[in-house]
mmCIF entry with sequence, helices, sheets and N, C-alpha, C, O atoms, coordinates in Angstrom:
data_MODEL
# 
_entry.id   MODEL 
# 
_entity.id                         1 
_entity.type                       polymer 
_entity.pdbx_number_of_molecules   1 
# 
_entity_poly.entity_id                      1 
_entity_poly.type                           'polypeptide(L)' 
_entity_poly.nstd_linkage                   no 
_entity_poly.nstd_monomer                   no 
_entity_poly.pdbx_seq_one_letter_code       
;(UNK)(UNK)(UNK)(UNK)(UNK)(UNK)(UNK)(UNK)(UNK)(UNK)(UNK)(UNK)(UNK)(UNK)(UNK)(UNK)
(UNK)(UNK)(UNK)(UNK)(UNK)(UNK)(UNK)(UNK)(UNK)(UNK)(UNK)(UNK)(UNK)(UNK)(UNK)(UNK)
(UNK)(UNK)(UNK)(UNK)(UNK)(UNK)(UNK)(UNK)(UNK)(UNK)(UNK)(UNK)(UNK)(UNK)(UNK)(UNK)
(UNK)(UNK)(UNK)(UNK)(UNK)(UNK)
;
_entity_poly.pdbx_seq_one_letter_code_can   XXXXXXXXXXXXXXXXXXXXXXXXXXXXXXXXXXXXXXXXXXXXXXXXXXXXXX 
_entity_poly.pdbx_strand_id                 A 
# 
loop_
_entity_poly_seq.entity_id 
_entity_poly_seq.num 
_entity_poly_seq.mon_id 
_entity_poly_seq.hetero 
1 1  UNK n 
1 2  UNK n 
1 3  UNK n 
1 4  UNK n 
1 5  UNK n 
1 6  UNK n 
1 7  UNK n 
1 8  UNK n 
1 9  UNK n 
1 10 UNK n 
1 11 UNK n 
1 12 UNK n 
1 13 UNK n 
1 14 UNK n 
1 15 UNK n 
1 16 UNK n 
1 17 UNK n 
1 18 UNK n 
1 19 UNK n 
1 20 UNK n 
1 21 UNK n 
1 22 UNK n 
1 23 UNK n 
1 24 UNK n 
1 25 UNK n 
1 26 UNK n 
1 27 UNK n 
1 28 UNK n 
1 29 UNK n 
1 30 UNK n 
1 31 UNK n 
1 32 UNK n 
1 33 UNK n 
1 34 UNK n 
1 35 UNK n 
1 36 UNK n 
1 37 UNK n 
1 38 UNK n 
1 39 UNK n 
1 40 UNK n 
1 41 UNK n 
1 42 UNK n 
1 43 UNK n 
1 44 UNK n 
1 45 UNK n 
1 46 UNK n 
1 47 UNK n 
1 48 UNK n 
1 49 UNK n 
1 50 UNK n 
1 51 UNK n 
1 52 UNK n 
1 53 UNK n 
1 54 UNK n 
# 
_struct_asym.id          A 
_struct_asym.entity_id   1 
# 
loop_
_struct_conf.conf_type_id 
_struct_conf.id 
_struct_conf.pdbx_PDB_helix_id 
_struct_conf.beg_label_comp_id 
_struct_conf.beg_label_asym_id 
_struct_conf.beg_label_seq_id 
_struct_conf.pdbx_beg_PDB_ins_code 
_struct_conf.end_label_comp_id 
_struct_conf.end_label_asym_id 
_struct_conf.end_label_seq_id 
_struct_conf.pdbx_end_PDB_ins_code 
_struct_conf.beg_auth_comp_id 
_struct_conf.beg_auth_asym_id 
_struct_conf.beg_auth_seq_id 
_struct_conf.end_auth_comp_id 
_struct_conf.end_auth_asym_id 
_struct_conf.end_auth_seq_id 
_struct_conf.pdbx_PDB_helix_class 
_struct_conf.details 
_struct_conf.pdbx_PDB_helix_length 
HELX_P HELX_P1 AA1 UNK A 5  ? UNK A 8  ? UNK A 5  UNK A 8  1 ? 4  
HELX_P HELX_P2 AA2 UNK A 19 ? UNK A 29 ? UNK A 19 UNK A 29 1 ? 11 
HELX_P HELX_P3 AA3 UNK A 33 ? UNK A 36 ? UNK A 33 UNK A 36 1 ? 4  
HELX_P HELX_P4 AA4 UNK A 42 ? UNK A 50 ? UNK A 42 UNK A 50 1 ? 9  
# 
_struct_conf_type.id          HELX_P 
_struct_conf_type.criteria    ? 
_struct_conf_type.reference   ? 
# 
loop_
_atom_site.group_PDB 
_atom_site.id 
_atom_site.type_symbol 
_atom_site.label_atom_id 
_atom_site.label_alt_id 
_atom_site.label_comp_id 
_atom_site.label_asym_id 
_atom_site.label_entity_id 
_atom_site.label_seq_id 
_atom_site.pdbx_PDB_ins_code 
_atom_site.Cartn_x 
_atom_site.Cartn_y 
_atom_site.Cartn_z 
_atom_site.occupancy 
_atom_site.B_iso_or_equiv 
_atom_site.pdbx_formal_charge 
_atom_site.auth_seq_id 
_atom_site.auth_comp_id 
_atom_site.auth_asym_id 
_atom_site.auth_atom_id 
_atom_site.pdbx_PDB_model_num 
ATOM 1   N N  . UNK A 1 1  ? 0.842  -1.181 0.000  1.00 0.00 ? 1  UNK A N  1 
ATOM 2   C CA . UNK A 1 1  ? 0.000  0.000  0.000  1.00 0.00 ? 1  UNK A CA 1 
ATOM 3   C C  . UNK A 1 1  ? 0.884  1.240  0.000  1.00 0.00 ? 1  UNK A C  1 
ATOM 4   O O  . UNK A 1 1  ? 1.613  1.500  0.958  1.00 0.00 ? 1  UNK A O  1 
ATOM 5   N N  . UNK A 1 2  ? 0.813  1.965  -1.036 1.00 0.00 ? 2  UNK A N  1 
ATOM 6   C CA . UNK A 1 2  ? 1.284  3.222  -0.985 1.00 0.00 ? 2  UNK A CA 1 
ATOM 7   C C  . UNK A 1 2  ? 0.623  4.596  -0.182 1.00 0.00 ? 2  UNK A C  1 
ATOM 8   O O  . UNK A 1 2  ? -0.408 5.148  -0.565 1.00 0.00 ? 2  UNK A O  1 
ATOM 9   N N  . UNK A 1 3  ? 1.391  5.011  0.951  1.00 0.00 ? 3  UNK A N  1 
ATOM 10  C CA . UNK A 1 3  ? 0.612  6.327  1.688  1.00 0.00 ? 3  UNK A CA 1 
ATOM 11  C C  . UNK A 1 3  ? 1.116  7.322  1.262  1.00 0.00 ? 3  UNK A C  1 
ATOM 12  O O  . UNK A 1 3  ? 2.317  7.179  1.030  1.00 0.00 ? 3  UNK A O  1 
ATOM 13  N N  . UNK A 1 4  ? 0.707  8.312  1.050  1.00 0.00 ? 4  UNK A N  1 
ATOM 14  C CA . UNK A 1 4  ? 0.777  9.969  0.660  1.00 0.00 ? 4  UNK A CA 1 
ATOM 15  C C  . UNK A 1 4  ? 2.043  10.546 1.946  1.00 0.00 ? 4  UNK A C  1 
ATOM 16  O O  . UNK A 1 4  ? 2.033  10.191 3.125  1.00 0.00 ? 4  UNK A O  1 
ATOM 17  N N  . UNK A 1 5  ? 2.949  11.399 1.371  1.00 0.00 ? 5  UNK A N  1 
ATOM 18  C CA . UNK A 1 5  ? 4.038  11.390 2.519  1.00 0.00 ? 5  UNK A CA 1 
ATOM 19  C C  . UNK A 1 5  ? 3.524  12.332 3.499  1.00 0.00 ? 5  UNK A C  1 
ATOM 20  O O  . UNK A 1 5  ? 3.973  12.401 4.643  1.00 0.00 ? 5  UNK A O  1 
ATOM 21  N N  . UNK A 1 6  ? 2.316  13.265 2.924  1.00 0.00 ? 6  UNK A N  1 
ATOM 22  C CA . UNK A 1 6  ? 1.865  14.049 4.316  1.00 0.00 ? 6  UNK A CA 1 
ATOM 23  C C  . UNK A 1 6  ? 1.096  13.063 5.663  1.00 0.00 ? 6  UNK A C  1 
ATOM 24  O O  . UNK A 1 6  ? 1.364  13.270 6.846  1.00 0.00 ? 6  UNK A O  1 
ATOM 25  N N  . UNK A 1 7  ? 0.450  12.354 5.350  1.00 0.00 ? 7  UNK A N  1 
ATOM 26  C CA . UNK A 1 7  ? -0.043 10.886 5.583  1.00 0.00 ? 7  UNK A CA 1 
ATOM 27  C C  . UNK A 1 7  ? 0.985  10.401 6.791  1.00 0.00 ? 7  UNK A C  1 
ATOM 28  O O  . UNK A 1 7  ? 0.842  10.392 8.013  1.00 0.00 ? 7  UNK A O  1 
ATOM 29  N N  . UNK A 1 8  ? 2.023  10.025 5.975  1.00 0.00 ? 8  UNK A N  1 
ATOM 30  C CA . UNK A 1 8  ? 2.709  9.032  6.595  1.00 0.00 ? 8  UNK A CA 1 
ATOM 31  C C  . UNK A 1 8  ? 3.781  9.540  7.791  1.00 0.00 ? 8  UNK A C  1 
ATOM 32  O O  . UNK A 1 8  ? 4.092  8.800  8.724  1.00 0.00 ? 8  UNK A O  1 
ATOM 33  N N  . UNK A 1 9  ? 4.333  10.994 7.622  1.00 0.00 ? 9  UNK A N  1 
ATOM 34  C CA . UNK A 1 9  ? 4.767  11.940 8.438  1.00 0.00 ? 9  UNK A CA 1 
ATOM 35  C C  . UNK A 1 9  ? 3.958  12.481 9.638  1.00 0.00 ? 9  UNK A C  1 
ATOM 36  O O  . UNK A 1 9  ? 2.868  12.967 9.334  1.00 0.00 ? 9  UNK A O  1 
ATOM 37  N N  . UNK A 1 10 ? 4.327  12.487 11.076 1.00 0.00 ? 10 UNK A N  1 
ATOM 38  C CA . UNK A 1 10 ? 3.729  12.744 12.188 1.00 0.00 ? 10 UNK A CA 1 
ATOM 39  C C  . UNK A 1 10 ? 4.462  13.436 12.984 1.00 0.00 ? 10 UNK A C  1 
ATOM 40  O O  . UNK A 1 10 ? 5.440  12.896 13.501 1.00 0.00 ? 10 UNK A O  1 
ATOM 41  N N  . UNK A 1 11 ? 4.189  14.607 13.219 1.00 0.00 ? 11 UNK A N  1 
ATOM 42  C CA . UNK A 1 11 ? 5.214  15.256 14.265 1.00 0.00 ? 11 UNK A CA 1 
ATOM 43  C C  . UNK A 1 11 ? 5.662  14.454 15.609 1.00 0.00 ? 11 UNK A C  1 
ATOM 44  O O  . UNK A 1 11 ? 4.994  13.680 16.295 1.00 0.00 ? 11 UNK A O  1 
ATOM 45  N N  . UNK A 1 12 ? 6.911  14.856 15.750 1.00 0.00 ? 12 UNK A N  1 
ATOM 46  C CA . UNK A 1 12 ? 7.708  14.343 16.744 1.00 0.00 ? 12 UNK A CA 1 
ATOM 47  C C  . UNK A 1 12 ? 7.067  15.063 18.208 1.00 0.00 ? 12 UNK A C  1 
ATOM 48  O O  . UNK A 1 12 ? 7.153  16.288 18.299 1.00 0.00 ? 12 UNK A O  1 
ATOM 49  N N  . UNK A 1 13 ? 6.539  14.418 19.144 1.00 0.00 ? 13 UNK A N  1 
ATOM 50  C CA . UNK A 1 13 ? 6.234  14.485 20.542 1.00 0.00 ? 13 UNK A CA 1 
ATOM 51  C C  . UNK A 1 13 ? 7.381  14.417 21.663 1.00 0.00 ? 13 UNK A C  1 
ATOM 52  O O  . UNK A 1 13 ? 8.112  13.492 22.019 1.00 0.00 ? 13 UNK A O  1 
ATOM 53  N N  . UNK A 1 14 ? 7.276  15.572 22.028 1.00 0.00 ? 14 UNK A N  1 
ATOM 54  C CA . UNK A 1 14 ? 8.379  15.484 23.025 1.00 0.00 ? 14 UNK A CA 1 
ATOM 55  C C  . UNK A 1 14 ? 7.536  16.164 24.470 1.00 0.00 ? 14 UNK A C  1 
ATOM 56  O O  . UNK A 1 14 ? 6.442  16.719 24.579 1.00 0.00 ? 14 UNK A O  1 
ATOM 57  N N  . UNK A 1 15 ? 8.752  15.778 25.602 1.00 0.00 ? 15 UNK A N  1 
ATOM 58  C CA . UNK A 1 15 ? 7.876  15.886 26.991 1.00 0.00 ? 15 UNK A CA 1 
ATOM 59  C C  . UNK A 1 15 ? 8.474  17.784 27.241 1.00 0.00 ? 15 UNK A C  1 
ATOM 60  O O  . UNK A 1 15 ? 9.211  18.555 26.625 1.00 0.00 ? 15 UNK A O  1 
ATOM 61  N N  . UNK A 1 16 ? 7.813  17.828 28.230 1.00 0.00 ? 16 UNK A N  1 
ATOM 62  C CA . UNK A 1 16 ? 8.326  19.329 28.359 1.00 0.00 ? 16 UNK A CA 1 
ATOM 63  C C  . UNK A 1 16 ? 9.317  19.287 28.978 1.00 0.00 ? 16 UNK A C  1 
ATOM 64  O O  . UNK A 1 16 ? 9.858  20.392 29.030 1.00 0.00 ? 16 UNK A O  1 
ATOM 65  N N  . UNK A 1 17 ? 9.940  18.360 29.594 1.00 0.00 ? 17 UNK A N  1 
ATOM 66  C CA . UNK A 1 17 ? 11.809 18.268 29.668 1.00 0.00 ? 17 UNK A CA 1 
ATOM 67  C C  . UNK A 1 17 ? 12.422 17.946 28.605 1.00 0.00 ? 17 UNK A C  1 
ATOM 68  O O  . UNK A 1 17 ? 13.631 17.944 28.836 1.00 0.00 ? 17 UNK A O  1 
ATOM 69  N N  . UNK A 1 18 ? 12.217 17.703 27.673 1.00 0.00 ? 18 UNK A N  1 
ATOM 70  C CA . UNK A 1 18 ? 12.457 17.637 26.521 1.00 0.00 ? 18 UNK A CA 1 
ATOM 71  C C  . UNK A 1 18 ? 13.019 19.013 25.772 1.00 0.00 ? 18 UNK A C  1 
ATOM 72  O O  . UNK A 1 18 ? 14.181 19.288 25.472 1.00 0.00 ? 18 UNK A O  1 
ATOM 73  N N  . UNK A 1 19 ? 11.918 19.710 25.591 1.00 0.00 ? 19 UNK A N  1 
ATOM 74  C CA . UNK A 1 19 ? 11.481 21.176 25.502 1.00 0.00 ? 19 UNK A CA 1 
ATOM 75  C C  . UNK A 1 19 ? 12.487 22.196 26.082 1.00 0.00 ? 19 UNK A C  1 
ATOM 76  O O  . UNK A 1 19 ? 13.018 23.235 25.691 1.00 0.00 ? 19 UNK A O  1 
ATOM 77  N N  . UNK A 1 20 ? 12.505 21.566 26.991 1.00 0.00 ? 20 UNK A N  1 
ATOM 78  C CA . UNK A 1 20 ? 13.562 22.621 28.300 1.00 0.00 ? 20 UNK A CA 1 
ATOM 79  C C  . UNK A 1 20 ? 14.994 22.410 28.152 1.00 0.00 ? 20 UNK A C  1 
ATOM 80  O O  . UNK A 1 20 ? 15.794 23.306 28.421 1.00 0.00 ? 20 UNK A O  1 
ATOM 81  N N  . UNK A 1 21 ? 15.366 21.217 27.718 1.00 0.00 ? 21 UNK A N  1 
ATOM 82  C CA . UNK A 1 21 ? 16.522 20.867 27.345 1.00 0.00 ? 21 UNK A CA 1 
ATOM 83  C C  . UNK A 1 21 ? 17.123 21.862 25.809 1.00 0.00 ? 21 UNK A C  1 
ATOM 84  O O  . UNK A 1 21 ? 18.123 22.577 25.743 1.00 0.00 ? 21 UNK A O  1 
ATOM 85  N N  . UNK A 1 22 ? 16.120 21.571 24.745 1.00 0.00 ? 22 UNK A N  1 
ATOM 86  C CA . UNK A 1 22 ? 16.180 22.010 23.673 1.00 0.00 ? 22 UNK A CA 1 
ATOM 87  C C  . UNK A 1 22 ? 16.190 23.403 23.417 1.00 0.00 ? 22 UNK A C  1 
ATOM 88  O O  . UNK A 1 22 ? 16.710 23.860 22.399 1.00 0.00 ? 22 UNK A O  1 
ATOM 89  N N  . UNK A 1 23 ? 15.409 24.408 24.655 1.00 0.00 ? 23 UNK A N  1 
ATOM 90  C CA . UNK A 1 23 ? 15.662 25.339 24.671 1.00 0.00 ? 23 UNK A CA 1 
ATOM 91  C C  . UNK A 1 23 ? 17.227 26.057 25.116 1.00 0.00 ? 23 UNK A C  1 
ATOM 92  O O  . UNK A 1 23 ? 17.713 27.121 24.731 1.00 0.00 ? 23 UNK A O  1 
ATOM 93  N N  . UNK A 1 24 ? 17.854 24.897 26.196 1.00 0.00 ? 24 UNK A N  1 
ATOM 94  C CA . UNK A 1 24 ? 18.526 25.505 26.731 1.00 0.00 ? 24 UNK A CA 1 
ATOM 95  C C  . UNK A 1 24 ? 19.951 25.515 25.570 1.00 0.00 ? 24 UNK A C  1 
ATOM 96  O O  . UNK A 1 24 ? 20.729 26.443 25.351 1.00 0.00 ? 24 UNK A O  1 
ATOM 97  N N  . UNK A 1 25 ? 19.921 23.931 24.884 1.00 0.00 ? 25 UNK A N  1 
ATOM 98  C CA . UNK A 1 25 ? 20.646 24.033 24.077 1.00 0.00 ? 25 UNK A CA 1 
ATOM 99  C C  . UNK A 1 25 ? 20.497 25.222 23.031 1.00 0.00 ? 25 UNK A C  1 
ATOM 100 O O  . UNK A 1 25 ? 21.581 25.738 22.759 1.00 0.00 ? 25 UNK A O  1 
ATOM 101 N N  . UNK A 1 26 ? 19.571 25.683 22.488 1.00 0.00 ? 26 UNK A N  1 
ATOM 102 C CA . UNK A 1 26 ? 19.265 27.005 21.515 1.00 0.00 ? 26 UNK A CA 1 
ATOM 103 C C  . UNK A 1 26 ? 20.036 27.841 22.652 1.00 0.00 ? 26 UNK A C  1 
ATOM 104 O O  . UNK A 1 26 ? 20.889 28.540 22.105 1.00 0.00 ? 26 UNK A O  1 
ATOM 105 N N  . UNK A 1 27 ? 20.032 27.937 23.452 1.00 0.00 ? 27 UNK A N  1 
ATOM 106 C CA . UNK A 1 27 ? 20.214 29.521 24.145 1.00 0.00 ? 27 UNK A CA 1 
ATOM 107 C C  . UNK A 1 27 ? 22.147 28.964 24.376 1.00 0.00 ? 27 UNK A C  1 
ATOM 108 O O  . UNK A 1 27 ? 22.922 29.906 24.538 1.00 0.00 ? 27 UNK A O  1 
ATOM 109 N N  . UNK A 1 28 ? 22.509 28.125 24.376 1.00 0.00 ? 28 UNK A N  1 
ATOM 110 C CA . UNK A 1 28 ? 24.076 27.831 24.172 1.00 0.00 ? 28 UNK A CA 1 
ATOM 111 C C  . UNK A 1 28 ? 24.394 28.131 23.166 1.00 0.00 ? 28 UNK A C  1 
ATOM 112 O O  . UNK A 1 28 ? 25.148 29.099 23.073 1.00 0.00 ? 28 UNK A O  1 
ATOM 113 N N  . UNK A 1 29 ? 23.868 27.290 21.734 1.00 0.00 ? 29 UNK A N  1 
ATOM 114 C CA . UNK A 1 29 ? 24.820 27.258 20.743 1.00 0.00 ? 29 UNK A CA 1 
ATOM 115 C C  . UNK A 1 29 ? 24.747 28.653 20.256 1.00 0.00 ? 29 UNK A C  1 
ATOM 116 O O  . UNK A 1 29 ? 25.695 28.944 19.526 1.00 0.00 ? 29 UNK A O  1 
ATOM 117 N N  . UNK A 1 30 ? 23.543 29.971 20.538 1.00 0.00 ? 30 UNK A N  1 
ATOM 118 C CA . UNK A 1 30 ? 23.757 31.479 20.283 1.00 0.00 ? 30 UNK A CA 1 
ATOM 119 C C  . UNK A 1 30 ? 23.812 31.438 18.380 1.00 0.00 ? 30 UNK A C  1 
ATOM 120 O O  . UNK A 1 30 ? 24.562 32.071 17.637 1.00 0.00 ? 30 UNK A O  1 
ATOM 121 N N  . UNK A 1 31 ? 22.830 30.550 18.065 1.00 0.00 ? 31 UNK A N  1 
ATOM 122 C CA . UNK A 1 31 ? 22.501 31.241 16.797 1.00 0.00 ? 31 UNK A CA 1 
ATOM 123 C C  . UNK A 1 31 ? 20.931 31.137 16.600 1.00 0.00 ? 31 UNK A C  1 
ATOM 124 O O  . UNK A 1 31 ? 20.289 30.586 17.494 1.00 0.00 ? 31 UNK A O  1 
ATOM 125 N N  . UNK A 1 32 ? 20.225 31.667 15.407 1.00 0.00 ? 32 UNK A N  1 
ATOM 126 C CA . UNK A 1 32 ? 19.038 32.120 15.631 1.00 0.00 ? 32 UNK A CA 1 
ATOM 127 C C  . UNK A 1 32 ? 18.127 30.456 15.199 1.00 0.00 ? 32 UNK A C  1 
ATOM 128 O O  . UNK A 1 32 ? 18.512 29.430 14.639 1.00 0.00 ? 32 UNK A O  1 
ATOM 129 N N  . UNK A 1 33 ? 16.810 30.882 15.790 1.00 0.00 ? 33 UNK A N  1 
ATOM 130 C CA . UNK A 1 33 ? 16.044 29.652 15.814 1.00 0.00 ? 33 UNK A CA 1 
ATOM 131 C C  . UNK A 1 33 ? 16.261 29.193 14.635 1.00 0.00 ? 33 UNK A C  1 
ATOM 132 O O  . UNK A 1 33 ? 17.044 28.245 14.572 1.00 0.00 ? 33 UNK A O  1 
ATOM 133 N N  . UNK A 1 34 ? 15.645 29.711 13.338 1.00 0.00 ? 34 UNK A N  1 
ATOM 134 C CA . UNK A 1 34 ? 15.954 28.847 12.174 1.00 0.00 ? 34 UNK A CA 1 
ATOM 135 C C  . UNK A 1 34 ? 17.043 27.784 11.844 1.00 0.00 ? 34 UNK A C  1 
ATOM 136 O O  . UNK A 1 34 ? 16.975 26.605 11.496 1.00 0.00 ? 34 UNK A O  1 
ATOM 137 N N  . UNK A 1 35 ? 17.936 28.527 12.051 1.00 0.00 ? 35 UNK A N  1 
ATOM 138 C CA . UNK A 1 35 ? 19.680 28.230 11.958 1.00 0.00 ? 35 UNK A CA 1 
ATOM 139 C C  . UNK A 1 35 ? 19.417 26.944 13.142 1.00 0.00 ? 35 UNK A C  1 
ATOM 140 O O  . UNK A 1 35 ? 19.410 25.961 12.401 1.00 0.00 ? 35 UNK A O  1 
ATOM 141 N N  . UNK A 1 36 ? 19.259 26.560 14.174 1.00 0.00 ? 36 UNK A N  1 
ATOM 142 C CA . UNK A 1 36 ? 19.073 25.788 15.530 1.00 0.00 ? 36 UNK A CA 1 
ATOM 143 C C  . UNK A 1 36 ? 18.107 24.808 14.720 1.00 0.00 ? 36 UNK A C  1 
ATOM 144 O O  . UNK A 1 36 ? 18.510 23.700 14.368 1.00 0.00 ? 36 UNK A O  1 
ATOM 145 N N  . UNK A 1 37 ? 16.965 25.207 14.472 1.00 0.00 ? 37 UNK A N  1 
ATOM 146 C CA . UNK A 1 37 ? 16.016 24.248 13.837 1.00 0.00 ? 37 UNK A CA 1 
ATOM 147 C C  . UNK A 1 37 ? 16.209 23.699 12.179 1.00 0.00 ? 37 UNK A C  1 
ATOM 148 O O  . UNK A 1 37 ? 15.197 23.518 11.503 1.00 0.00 ? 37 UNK A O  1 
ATOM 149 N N  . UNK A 1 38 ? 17.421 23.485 11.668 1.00 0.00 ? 38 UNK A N  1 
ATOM 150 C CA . UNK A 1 38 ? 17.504 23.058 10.477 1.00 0.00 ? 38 UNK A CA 1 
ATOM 151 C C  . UNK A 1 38 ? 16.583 22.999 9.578  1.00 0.00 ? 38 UNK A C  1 
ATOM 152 O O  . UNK A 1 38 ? 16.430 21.909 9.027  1.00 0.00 ? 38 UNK A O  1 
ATOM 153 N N  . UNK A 1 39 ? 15.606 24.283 9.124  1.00 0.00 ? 39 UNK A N  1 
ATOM 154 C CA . UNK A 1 39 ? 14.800 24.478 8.093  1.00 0.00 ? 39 UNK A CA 1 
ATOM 155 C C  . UNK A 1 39 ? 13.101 24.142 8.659  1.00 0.00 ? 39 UNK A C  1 
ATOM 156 O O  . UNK A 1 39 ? 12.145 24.293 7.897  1.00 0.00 ? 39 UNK A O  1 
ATOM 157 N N  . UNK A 1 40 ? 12.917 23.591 10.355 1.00 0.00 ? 40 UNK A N  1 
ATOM 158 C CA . UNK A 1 40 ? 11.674 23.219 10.118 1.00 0.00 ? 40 UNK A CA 1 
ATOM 159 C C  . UNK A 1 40 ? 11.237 24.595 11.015 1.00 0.00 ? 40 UNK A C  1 
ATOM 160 O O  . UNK A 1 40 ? 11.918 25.594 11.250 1.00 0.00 ? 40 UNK A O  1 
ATOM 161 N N  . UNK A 1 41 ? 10.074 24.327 11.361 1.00 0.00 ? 41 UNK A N  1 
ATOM 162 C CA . UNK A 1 41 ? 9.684  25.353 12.215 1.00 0.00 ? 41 UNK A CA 1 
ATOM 163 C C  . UNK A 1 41 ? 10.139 26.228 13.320 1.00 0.00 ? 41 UNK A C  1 
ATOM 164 O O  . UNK A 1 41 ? 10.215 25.585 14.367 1.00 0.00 ? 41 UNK A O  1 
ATOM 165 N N  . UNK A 1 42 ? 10.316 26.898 13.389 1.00 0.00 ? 42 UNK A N  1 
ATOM 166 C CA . UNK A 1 42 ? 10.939 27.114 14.636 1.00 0.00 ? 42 UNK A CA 1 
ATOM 167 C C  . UNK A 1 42 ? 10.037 27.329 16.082 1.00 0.00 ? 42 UNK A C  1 
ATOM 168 O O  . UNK A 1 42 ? 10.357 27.273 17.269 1.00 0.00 ? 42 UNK A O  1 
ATOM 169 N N  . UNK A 1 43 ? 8.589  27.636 15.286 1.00 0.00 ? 43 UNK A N  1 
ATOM 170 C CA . UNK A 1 43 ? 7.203  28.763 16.551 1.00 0.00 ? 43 UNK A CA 1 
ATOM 171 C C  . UNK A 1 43 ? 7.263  28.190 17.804 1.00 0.00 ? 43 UNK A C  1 
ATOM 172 O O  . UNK A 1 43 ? 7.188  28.814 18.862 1.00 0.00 ? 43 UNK A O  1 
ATOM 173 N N  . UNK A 1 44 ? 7.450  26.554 17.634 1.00 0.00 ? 44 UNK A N  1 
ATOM 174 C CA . UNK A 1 44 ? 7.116  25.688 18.818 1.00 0.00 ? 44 UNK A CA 1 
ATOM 175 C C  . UNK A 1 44 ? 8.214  25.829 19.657 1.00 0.00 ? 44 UNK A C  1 
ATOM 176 O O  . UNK A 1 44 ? 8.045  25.814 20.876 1.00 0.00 ? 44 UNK A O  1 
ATOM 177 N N  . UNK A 1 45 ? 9.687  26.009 19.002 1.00 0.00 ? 45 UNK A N  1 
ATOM 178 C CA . UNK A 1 45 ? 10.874 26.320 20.111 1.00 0.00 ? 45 UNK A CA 1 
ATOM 179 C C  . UNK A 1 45 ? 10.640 27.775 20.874 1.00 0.00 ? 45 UNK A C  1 
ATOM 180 O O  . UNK A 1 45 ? 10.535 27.911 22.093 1.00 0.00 ? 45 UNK A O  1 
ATOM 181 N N  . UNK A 1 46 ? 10.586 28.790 19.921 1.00 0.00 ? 46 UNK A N  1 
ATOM 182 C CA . UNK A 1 46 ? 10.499 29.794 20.352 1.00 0.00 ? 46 UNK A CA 1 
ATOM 183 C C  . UNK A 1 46 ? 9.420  30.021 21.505 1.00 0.00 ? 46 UNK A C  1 
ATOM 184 O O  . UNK A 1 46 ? 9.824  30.681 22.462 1.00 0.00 ? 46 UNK A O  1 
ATOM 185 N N  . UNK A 1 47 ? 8.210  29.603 21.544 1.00 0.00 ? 47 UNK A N  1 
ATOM 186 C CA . UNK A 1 47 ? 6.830  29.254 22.436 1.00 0.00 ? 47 UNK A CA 1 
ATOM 187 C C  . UNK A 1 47 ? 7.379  28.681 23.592 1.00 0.00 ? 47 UNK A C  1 
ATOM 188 O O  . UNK A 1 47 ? 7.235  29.268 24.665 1.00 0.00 ? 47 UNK A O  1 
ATOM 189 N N  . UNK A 1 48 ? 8.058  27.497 23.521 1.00 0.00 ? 48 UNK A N  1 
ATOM 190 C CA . UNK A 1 48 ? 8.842  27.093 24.587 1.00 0.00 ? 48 UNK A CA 1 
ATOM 191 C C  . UNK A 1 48 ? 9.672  28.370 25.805 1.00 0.00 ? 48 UNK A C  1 
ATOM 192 O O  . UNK A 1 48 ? 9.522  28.727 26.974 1.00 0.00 ? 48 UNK A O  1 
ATOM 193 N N  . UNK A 1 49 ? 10.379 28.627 24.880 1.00 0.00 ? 49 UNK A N  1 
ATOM 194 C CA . UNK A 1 49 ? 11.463 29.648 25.347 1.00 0.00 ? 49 UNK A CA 1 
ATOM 195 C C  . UNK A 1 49 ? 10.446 30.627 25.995 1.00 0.00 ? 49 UNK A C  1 
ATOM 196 O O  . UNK A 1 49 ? 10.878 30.529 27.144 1.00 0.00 ? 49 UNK A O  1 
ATOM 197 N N  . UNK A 1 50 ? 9.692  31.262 26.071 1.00 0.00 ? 50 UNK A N  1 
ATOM 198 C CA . UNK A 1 50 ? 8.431  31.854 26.193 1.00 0.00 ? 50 UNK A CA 1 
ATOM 199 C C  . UNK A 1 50 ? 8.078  31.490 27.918 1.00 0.00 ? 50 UNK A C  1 
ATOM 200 O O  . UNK A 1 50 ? 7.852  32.119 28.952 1.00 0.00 ? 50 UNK A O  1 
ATOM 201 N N  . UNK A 1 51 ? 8.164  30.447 27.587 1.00 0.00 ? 51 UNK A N  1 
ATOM 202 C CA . UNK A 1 51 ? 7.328  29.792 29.120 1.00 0.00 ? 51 UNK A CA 1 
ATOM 203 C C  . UNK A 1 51 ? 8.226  29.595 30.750 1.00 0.00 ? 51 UNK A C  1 
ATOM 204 O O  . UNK A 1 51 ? 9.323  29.110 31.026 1.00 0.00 ? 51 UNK A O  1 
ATOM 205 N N  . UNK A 1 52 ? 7.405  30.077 31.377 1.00 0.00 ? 52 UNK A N  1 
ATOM 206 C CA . UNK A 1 52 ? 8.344  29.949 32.490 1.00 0.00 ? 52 UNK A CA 1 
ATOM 207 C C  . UNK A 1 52 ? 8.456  28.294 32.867 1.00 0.00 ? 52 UNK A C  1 
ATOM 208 O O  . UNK A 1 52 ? 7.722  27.308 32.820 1.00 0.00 ? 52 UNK A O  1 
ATOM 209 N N  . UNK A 1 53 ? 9.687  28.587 33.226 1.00 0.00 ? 53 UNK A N  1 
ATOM 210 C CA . UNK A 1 53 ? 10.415 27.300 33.685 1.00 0.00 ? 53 UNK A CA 1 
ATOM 211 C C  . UNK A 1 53 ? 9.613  26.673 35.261 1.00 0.00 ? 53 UNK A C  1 
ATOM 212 O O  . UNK A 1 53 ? 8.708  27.070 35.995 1.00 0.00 ? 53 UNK A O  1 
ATOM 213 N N  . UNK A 1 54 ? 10.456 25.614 35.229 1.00 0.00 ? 54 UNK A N  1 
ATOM 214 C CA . UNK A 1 54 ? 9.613  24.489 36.330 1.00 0.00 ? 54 UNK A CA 1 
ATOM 215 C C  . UNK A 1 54 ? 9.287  25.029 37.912 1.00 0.00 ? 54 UNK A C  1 
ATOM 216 O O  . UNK A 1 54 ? 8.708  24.291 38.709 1.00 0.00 ? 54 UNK A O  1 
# 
């Protein structure tokens, strides 16, 4: 059976330590979200970064 690749693609779920990690790494490596997010979205990192911590 052939699936359609929008179909078959599912965003990646991560926990909000997850999140917190990923932010913190963005805020190390000091370049901009895009550049950090290799071409995909960035809204959901940035949203993160946004939120107060634990």
């Amino acid at each position: 059976m052939n699936v359609p690749a929008r179909v078959a693609k599912r965003p990646v779920v991560r926990s909000a330590g997850e999140w917190r990690e990923n932010v913190e790494d963005f805020e190390r490596e000091g370049v901009s979200a895009v550049a950090y997010c290799e071409g995909q979205r960035p809204q959901t990192l940035l949203r993160w970064r946004r939120r107060p911590g634990p």
